[in-house]
VEXDREN-2710 file (C-alpha; in Angstrom, 1 decimal):
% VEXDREN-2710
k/r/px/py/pz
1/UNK/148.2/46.9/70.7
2/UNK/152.1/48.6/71.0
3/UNK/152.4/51.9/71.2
4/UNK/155.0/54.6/69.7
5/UNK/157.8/52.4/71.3
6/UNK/156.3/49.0/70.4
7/UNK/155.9/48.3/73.9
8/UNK/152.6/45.9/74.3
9/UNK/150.1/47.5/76.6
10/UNK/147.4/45.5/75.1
11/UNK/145.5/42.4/72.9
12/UNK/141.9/42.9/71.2
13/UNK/141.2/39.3/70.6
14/UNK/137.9/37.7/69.4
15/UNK/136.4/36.9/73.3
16/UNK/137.2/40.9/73.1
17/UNK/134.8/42.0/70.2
18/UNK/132.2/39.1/71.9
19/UNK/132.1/39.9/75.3
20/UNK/132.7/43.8/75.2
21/UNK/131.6/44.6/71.8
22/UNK/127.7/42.6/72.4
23/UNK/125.8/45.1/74.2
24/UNK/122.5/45.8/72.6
25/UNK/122.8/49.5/71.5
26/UNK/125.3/50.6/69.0
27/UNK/127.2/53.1/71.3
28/UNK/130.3/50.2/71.2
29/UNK/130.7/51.9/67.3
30/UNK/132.0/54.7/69.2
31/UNK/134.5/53.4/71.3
32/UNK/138.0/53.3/71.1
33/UNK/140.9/50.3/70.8
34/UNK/141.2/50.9/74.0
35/UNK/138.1/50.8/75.6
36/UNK/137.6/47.1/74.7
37/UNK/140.8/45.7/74.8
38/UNK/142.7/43.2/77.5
39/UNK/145.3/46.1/79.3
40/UNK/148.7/44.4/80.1
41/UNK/148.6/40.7/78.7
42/UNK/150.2/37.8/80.0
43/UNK/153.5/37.9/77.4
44/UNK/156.3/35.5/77.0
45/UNK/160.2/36.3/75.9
46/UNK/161.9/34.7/72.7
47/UNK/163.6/32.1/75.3
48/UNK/160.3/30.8/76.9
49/UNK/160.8/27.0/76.6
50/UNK/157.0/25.7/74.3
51/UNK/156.5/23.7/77.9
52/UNK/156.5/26.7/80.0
53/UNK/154.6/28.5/76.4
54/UNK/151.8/26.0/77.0
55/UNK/151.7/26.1/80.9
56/UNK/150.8/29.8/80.4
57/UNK/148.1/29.5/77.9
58/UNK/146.4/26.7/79.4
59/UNK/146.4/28.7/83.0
60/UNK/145.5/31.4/81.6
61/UNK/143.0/29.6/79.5
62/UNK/143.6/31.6/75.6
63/UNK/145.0/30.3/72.2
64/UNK/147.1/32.7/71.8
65/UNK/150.0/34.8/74.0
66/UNK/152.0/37.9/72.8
67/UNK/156.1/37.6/72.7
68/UNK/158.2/40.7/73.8
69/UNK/161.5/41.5/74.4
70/UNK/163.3/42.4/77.4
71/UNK/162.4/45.6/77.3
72/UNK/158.7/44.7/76.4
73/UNK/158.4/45.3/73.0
74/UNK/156.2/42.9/70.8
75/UNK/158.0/40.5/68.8
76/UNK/155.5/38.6/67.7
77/UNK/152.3/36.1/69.1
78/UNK/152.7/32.3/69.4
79/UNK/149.3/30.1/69.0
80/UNK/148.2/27.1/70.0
81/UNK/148.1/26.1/66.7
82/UNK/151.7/26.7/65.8
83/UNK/153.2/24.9/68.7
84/UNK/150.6/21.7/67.9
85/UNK/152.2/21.8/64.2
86/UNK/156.0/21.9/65.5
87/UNK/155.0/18.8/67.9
88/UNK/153.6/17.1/65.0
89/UNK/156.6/17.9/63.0
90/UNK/158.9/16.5/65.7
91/UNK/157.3/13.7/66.9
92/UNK/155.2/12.2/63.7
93/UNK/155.4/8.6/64.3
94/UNK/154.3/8.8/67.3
95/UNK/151.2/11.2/66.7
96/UNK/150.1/9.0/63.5
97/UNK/146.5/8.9/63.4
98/UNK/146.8/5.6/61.3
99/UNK/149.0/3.8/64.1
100/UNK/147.2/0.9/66.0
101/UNK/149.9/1.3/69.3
102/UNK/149.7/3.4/71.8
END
């Protein structure tokens, strides 16, 4: 969530809409963007090495983290998933399922 600036000031992510959004009346149809997402994210800048990437998602314990600029603005969101697909792309001998070594 960015607002007029693109700043990030917030994420709605899917623990969001389960943990907020499963209360048993249906007042939650009402609510804003902003009453049920995570305020200030963890973020990381376009020169975040993938290490230190992964570091901060596994601490912090999502699949996902926001990339801003200097000034804050999103840039865009690195997963899990896309950082497992470059390390298979750079290392694919050694992450063969097929291979019988080590």
């Amino acid at each position: 969530v960015v607002n007029a600036d693109k700043r990030l000031f917030g994420v709605f992510t899917e623990r969001d809409a389960v943990i907020k959004l499963s209360v048993d009346d249906s007042s939650w149809r009402d609510w804003t963007l902003g009453d049920c997402m995570t305020p200030a994210p963890q973020t990381i800048v376009e020169t975040t090495t993938i290490g230190e990437a992964l570091n901060k998602m596994n601490a912090g314990r999502f699949r996902h983290i926001p990339v801003v600029d200097v000034e804050g603005r999103a840039q865009g969101i690195v997963s899990i998933r896309d950082i497992l697909g470059l390390v298979v792309e750079l290392l694919p001998q050694r992450l063969d399922a097929g291979s019988s070594s080590p």
